[in-house]
Each structure stands twice: as C-alpha cells, then as structure tokens.
N, CA, C and O atoms as a Tripos MOL2 file, in Angstrom:
@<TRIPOS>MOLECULE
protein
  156   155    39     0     0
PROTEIN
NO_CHARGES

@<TRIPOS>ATOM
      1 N          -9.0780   -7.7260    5.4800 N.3       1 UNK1
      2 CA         -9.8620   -8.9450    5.6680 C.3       1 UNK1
      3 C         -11.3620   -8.6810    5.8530 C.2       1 UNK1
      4 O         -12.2860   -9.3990    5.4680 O.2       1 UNK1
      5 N         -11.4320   -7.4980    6.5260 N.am      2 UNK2
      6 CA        -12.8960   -7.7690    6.5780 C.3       2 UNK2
      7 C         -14.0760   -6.9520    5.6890 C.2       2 UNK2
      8 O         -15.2990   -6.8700    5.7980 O.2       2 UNK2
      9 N         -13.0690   -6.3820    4.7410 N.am      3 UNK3
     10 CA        -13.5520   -5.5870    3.6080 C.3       3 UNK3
     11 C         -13.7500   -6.9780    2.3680 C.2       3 UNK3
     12 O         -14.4540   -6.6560    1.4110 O.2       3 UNK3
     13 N         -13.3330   -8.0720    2.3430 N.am      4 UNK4
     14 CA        -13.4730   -9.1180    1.6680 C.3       4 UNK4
     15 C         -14.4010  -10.0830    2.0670 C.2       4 UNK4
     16 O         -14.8210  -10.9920    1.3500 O.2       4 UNK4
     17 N         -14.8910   -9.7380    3.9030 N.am      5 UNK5
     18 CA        -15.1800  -10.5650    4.2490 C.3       5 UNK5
     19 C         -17.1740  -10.1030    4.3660 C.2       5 UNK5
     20 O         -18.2180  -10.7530    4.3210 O.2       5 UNK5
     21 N         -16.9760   -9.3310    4.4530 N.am      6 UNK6
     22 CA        -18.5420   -8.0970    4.4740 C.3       6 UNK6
     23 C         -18.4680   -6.9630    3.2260 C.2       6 UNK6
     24 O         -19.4840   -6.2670    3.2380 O.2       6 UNK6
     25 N         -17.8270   -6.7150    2.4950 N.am      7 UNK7
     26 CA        -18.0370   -5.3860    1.2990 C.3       7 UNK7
     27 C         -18.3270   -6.1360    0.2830 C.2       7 UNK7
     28 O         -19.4740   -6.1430   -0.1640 O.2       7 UNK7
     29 N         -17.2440   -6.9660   -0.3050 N.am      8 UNK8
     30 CA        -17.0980   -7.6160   -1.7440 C.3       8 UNK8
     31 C         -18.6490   -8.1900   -2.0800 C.2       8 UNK8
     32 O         -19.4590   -7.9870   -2.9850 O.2       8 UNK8
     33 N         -18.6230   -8.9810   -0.9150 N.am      9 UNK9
     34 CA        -19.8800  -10.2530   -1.2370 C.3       9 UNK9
     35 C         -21.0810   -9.4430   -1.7380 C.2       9 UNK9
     36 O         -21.8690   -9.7740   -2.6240 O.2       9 UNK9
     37 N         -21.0740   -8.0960   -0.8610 N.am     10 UNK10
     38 CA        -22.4920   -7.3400   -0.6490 C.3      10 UNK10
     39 C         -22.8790   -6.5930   -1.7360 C.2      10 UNK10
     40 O         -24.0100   -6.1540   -1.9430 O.2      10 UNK10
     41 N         -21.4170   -6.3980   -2.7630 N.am     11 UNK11
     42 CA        -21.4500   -5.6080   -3.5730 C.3      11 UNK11
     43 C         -22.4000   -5.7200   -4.7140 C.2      11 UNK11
     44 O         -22.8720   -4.7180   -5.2520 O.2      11 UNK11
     45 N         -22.6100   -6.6280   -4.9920 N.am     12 UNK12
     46 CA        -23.6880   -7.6460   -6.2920 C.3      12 UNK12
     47 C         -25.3120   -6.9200   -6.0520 C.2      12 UNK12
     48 O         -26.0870   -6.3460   -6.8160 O.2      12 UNK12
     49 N         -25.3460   -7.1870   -4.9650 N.am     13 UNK13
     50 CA        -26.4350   -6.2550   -4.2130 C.3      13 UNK13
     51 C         -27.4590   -4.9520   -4.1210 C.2      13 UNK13
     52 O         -28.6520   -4.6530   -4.0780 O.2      13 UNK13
     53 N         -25.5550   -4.1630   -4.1220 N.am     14 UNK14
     54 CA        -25.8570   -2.6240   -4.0210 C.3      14 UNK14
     55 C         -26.8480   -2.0310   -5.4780 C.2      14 UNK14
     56 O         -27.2340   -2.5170   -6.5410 O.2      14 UNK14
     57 N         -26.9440   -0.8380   -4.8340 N.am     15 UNK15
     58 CA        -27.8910   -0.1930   -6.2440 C.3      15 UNK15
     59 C         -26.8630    0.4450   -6.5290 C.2      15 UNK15
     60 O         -26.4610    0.0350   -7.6180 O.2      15 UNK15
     61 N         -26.0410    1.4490   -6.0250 N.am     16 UNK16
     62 CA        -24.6750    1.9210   -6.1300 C.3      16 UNK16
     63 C         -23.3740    1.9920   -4.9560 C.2      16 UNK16
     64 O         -23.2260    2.2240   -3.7560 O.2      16 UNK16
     65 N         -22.7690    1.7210   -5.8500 N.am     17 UNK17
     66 CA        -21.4870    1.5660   -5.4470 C.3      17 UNK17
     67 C         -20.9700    2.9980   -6.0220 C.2      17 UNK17
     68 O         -21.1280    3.4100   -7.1710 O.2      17 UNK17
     69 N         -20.1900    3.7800   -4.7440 N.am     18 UNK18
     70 CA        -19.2820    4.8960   -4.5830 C.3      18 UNK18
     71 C         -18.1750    4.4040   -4.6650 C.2      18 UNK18
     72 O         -17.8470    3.6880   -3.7190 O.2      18 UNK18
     73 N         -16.9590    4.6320   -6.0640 N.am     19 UNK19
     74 CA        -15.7310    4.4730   -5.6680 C.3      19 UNK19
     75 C         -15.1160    5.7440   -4.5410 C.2      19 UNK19
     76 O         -15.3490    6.9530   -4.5170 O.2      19 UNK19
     77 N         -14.2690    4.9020   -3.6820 N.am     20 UNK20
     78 CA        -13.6600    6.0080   -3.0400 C.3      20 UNK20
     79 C         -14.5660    6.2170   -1.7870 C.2      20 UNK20
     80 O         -14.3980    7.0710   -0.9160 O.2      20 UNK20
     81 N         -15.3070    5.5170   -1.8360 N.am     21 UNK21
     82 CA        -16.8850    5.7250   -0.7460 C.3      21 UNK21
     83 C         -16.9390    7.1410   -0.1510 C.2      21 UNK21
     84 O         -16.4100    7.9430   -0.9210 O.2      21 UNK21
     85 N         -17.4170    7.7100    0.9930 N.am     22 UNK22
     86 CA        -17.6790    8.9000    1.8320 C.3      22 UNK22
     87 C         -16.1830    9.7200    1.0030 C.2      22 UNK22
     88 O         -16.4310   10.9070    0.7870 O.2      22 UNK22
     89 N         -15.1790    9.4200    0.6740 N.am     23 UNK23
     90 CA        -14.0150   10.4180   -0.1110 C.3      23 UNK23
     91 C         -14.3810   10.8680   -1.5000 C.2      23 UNK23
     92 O         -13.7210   11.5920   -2.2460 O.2      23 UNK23
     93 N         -15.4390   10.3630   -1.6910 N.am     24 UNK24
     94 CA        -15.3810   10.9690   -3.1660 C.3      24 UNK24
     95 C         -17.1460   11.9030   -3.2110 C.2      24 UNK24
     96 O         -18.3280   11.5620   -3.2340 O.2      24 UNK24
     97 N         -16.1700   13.5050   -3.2030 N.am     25 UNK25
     98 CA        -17.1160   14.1900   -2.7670 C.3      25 UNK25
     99 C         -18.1630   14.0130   -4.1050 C.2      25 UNK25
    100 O         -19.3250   13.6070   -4.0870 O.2      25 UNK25
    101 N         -17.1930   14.5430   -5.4930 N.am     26 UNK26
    102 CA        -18.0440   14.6610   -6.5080 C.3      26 UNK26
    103 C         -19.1830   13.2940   -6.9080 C.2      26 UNK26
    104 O         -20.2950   13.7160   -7.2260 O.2      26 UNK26
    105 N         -19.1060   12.4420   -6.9210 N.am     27 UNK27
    106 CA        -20.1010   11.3150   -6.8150 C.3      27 UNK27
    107 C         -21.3220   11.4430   -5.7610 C.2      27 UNK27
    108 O         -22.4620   11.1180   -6.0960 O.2      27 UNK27
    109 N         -21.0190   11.9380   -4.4570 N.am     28 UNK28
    110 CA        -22.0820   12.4690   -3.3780 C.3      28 UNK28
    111 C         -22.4130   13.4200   -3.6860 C.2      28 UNK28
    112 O         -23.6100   13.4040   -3.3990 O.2      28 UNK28
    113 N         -22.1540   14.5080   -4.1880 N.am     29 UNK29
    114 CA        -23.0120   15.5190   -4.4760 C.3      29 UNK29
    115 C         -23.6400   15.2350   -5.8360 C.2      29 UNK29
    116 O         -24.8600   15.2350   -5.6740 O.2      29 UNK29
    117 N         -23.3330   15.0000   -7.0750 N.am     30 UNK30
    118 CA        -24.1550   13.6310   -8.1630 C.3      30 UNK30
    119 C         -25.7360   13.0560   -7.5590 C.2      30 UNK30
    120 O         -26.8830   13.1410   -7.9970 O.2      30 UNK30
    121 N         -25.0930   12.4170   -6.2830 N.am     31 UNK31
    122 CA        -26.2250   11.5910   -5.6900 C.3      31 UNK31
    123 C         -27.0740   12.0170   -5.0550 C.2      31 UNK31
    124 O         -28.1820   11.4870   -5.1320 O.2      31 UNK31
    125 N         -26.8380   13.2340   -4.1170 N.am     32 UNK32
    126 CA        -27.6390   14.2420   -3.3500 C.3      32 UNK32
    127 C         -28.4130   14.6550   -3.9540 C.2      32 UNK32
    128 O         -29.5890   14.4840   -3.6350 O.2      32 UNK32
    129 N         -28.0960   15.2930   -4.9580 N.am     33 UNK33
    130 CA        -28.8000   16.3460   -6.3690 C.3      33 UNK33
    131 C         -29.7320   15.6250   -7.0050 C.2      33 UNK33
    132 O         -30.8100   16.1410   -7.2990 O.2      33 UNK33
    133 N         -29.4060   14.1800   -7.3400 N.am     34 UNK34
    134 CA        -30.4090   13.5690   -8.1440 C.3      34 UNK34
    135 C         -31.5450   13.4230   -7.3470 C.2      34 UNK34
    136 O         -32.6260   13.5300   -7.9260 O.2      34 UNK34
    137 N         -31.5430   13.1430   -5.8250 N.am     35 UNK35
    138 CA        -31.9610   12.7000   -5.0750 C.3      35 UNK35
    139 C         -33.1390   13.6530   -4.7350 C.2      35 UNK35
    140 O         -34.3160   13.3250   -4.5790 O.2      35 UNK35
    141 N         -32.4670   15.2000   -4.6290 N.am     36 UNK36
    142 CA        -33.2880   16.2370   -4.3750 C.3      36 UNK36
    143 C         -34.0690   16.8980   -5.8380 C.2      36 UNK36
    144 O         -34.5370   18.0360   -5.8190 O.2      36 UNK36
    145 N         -34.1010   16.4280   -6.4980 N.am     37 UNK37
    146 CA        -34.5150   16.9360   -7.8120 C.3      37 UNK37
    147 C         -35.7480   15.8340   -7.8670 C.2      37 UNK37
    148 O         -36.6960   16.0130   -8.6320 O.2      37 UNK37
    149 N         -35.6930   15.0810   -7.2990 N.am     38 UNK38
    150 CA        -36.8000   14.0330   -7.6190 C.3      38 UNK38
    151 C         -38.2560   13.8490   -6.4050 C.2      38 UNK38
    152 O         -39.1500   13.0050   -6.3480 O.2      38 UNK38
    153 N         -37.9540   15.0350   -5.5750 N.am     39 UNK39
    154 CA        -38.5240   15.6140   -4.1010 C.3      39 UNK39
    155 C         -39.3760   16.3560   -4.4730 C.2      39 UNK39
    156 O         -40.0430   16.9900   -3.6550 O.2      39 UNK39
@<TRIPOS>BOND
     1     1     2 1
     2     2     3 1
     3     3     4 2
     4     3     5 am
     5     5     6 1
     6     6     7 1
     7     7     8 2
     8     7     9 am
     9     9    10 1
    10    10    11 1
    11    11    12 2
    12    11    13 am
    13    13    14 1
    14    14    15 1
    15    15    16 2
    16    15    17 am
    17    17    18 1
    18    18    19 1
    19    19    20 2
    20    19    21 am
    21    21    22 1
    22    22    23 1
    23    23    24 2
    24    23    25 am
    25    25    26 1
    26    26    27 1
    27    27    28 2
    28    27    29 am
    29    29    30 1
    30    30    31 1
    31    31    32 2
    32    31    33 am
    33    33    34 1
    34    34    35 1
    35    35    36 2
    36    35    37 am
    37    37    38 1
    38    38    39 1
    39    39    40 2
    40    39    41 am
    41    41    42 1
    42    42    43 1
    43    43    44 2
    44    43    45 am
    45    45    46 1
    46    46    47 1
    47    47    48 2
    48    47    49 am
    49    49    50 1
    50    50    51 1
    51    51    52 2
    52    51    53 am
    53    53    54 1
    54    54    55 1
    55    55    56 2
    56    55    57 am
    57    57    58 1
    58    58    59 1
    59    59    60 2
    60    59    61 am
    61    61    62 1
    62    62    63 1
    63    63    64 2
    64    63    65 am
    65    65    66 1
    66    66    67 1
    67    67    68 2
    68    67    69 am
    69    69    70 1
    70    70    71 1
    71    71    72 2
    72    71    73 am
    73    73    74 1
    74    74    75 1
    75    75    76 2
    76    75    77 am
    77    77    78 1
    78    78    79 1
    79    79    80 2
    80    79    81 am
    81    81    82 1
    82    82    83 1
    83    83    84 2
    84    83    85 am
    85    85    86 1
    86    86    87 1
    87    87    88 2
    88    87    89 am
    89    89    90 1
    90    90    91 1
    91    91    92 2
    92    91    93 am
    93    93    94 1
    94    94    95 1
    95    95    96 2
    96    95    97 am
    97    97    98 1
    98    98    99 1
    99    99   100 2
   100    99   101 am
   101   101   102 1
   102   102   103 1
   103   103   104 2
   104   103   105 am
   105   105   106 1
   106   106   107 1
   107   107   108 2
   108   107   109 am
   109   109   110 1
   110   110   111 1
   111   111   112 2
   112   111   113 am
   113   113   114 1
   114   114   115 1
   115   115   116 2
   116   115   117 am
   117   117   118 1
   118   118   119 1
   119   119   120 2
   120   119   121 am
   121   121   122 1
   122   122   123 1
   123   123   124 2
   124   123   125 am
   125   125   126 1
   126   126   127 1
   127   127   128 2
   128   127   129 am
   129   129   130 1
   130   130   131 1
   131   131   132 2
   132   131   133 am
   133   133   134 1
   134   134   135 1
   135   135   136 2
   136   135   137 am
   137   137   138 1
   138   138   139 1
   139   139   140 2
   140   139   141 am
   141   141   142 1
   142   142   143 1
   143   143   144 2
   144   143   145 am
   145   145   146 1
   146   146   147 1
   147   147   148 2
   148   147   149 am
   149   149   150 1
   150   150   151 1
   151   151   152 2
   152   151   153 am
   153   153   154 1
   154   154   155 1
   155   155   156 2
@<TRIPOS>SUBSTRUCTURE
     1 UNK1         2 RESIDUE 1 A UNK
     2 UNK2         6 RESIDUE 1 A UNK
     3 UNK3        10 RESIDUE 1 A UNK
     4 UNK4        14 RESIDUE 1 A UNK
     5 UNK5        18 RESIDUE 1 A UNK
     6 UNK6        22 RESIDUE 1 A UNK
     7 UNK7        26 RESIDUE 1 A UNK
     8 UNK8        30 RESIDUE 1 A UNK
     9 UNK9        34 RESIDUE 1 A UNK
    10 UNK10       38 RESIDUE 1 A UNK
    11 UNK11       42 RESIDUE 1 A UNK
    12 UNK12       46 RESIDUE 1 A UNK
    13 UNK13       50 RESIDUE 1 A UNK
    14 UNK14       54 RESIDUE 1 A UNK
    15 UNK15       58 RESIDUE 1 A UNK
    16 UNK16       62 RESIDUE 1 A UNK
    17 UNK17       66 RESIDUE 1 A UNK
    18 UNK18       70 RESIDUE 1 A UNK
    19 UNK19       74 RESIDUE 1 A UNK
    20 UNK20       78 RESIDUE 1 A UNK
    21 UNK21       82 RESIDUE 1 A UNK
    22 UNK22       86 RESIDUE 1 A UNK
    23 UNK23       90 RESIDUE 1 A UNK
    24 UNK24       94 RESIDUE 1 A UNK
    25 UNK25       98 RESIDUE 1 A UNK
    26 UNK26      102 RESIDUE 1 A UNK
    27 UNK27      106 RESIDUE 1 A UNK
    28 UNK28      110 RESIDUE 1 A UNK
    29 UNK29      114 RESIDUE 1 A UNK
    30 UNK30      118 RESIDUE 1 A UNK
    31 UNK31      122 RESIDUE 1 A UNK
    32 UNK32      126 RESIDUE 1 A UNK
    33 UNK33      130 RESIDUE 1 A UNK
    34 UNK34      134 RESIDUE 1 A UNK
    35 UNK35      138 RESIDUE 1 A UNK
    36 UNK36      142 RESIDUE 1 A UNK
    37 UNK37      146 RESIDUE 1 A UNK
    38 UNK38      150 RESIDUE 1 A UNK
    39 UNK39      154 RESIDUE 1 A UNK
C-alpha cells in the first residue's frame, strides 16, 4: 500500500528509476561510474 501510495505517483518524476532499487548492484555501479567520470 504504501509503495502505491508514495513510489508509483513519484515515479513520472524521477530522472531514474533503479529496477530492483539498492538490490541491483549492476545498475549502481553503471550509475556511480557515470557519475565519477563526469568529476
């Protein structure tokens, strides 16, 4: 319920969306890297 009630709505929003959120290592390290390459 309250993943429908605060995630869904917010999602339109996001710049990215992590499937799998904080579990999906390979997408966070993707994002880290891009992140630090642009530093």
């Amino acid at each position: 319920p309250m993943f429908l009630q605060f995630v869904e709505p917010s999602k339109r929003y996001a710049d990215i969306v992590i499937p799998q959120g904080g579990l999906n290592d390979v997408a966070i390290d993707i994002i880290v890297s891009k992140i630090k390459s642009r530093t």
